[in-house]
N, C-alpha and C positions, 0 to 999 in steps of 0.2 A: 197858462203858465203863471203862476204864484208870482216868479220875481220879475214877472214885466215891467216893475216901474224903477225898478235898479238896473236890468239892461237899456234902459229907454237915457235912465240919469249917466249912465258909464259912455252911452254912446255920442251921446251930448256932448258929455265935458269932454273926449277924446275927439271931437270933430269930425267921428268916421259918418262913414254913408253905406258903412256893412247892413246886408240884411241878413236877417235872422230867424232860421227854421231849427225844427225841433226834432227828435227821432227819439224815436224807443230806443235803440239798441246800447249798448254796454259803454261805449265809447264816454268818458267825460262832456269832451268837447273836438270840435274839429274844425277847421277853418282850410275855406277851400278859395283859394287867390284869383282862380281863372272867372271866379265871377264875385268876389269879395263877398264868401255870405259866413257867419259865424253860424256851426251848427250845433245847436243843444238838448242835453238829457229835454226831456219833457218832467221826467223828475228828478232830485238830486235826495239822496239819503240825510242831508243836512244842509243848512245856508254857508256854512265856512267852504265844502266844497263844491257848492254852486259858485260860490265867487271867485275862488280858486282857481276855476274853470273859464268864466267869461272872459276874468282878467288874464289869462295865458293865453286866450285866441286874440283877446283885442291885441294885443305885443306882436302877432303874428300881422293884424288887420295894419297896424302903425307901422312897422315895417314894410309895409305892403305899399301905403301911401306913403312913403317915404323914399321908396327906391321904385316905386314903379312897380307895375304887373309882371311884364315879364323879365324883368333884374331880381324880382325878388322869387321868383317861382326856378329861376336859373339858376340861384344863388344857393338857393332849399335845397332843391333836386341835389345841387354839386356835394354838398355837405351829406345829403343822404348816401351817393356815393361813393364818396370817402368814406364813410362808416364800411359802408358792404367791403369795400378793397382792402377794410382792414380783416374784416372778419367780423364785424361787428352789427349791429342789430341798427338799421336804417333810422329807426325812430329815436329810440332810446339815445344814440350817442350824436344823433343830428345838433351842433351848434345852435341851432334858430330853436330849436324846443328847446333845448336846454336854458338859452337864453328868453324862454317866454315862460317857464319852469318860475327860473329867478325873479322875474318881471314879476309874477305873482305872489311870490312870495313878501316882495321888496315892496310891495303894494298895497298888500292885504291890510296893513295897519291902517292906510288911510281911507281906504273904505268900508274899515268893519262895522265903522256906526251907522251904514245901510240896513245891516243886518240885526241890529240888538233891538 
């Protein structure tokens, strides 16, 4: 992995203890709670969306350590069912992404000069 030594410096300065596996598949990024691991492209089409990506899981990982494992995976879930009861797409209108969406964006500036 190319950017190991930015997810090494992100996990650092955020004080997680996530660990962190890689995948072929299409997904950006995914962060699974019941074992706090962040999982990532193995490639990314560019560095603006690999950091994109780190910084909208670690949002999910800081939540995580913040509310506890299973507050925050009860708290997901509840949000991902709200979307469904509305009609609406579990991921996409889930609060907690949305809010790790923003997290990355709101972020990006201060660690773009990882990337230049």
């Amino acid at each position: 992995m190319p950017y190991k030594n930015i997810i090494d410096t992100l996990i650092k300065y955020y004080d997680l203890k996530s660990k962190i596996t890689y995948t072929n598949d299409n997904n950006f990024g995914n962060y699974i709670a019941e074992t706090d691991t962040i999982v990532l492209r193995k490639k990314y089409d560019n560095l603006h969306e690999f950091l994109m990506s780190i910084l909208h899981e670690i949002k999910h990982a800081l939540d995580r350590k913040r509310l506890g494992r299973r507050k925050f995976i009860k708290k997901y879930n509840q949000a991902g069912n709200m979307a469904i009861n509305q009609g609406l797409d579990p991921y996409v209108y889930n609060k907690w992404e949305i809010k790790a969406e923003r997290y990355a964006e709101n972020n990006f500036k201060k660690w773009e000069h990882l990337i230049n």
